[in-house]
C-alpha positions in Angstrom: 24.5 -18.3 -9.7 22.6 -16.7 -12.8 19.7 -18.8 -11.7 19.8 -17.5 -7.9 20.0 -13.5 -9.4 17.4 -14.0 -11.5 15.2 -15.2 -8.5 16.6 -12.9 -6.2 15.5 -10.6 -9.4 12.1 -11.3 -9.5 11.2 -11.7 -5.9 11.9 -7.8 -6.3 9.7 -7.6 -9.0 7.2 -9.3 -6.9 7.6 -6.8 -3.6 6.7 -4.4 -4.9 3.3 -5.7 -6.5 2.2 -4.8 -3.1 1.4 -1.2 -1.8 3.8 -1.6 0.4 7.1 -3.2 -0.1 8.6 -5.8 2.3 11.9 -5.0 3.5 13.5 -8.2 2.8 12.0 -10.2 0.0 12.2 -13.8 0.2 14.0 -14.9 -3.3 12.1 -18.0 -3.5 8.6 -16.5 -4.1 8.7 -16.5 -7.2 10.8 -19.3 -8.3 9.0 -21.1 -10.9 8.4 -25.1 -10.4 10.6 -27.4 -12.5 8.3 -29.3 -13.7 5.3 -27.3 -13.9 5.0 -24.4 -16.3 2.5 -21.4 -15.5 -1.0 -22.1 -16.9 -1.7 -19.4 -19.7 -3.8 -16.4 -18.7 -6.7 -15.9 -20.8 -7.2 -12.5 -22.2 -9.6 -10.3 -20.7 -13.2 -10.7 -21.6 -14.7 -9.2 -24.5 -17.3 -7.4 -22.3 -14.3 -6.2 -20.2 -12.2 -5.1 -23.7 -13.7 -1.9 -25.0 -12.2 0.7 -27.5 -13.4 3.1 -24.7 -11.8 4.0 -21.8 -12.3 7.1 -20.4 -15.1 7.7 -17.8 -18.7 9.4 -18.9 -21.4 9.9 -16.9 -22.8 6.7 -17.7 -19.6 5.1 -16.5 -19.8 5.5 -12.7 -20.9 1.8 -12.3 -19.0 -1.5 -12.4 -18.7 -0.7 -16.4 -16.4 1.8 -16.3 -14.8 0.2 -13.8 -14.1 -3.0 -16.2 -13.0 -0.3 -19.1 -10.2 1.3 -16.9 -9.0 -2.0 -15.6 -9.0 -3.2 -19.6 -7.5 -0.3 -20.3 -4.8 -1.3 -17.9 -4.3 -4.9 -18.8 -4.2 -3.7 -22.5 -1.0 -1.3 -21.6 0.9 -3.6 -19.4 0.5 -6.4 -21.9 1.2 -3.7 -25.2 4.6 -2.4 -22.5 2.8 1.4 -22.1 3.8 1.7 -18.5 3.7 5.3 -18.7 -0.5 5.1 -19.5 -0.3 1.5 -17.3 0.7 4.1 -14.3 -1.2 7.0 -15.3 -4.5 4.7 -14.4 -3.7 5.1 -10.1 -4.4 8.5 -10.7 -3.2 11.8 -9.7 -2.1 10.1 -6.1 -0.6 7.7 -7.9 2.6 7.0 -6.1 1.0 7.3 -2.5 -1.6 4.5 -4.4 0.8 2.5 -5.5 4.3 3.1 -3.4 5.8 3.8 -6.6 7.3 6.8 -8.4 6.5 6.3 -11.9 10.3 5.3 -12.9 10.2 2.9 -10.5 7.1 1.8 -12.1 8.5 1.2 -15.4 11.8 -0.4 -13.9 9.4 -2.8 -11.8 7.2 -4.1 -15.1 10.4 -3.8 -17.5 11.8 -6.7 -15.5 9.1 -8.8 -17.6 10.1 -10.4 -20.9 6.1 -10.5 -21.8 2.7 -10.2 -19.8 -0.5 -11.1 -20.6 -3.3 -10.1 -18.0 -6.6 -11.6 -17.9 -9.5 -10.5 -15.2 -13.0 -11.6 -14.5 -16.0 -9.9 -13.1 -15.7 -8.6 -9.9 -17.6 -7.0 -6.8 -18.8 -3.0 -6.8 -18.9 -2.1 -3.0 -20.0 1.5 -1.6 -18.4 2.9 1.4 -18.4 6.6 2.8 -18.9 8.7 -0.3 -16.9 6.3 -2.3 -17.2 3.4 -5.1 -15.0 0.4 -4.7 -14.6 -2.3 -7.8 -12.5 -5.4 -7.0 -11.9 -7.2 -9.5 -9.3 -11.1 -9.4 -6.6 -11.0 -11.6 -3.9 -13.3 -13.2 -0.8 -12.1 -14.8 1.1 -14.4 -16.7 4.3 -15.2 -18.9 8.0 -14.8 -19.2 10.4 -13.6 -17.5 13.5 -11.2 -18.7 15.6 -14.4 -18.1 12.9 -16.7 -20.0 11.4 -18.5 -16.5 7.6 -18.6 -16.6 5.9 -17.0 -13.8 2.2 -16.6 -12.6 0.4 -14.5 -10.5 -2.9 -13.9 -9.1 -4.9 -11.7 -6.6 -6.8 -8.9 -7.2 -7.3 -5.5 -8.4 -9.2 -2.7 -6.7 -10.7 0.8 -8.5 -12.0 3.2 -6.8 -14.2 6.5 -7.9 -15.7 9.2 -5.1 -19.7 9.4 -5.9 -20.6 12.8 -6.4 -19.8 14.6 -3.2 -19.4 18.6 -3.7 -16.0 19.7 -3.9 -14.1 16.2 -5.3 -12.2 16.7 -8.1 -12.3 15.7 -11.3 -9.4 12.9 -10.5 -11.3 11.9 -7.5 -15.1 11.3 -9.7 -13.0 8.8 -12.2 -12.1 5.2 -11.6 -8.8 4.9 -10.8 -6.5 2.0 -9.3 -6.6 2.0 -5.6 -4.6 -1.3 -5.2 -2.9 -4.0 -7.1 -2.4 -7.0 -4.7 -0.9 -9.9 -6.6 1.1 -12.8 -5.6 2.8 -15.8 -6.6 1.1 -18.5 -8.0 1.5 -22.2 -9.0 
């Protein structure tokens, strides 16, 4: 019975990952295999973890890009959800479905993360930059179970086009879409 609420738990957990939440998550997502553990994550690249991390104008390309998605791999993993969820920006609860409480509950629910990303893409698109980046979150559960997942994570900065705001001309999370894994 503890076993089924703690799956029932973390496919939850999982849900809302996603922008959007599915109404009815299946528990089984992210039941961890018995006889497979989750492969460790490897940290995030030294080019990718910099002491910097806010945006100059130097930073409009992928490299500030890789220092805000550092800087949030470095406070999930060091439990800073507060700074973790200050990095979707000013929209950040239309960004990520979230209010930031529910943000905290949702990563609390994690005994210990470690987040490790490689390179990723830079796209243009009407006015805006797009960085996507794949992603693997690994560790423990609150209940000890290992657990992987993987997908990716998506900035986003508006180029210089008169009249965005300050928010709008720094990198900021535009999605997080992770899933179960191994």
């Amino acid at each position: 019975m503890r076993r089924a609420a703690a799956f029932a738990a973390a496919a939850l957990v999982l849900a809302s990952c996603r922008q959007h939440r599915p109404e009815h998550p299946d528990a089984s997502v992210l039941a961890p295999s018995a006889t497979k553990a989750p492969v460790p994550a490897k940290p995030l690249a030294p080019a990718i973890r910099t002491t910097s991390v806010r945006e100059g104008e130097s930073d409009k390309g992928p490299a500030g890009a890789r220092r805000v998605l550092a800087e949030w791999g470095k406070a999930l993993e060091a439990r800073d959800y507060d700074a973790a969820y200050a990095l979707w920006g000013a929209d950040a609860h239309a960004r990520s479905g979230m209010e930031s409480t529910e943000h905290r509950q949702w990563w609390a629910r994690f005994k210990t993360v470690n987040v490790a990303a490689r390179d990723g893409q830079m796209e243009g698109a009407a006015g805006s930059s797009f960085y996507t980046a794949p992603v693997a979150i690994v560790g423990k559960l609150r209940n000890g179970a290992p657990y992987r997942l993987e997908g990716t994570v998506t900035l986003r900065r508006v180029n210089d086009v008169p009249g965005a705001t300050a928010d709008q001309l720094r990198w900021h999370l535009e999605k997080v879409d992770l899933h179960p894994s191994g």
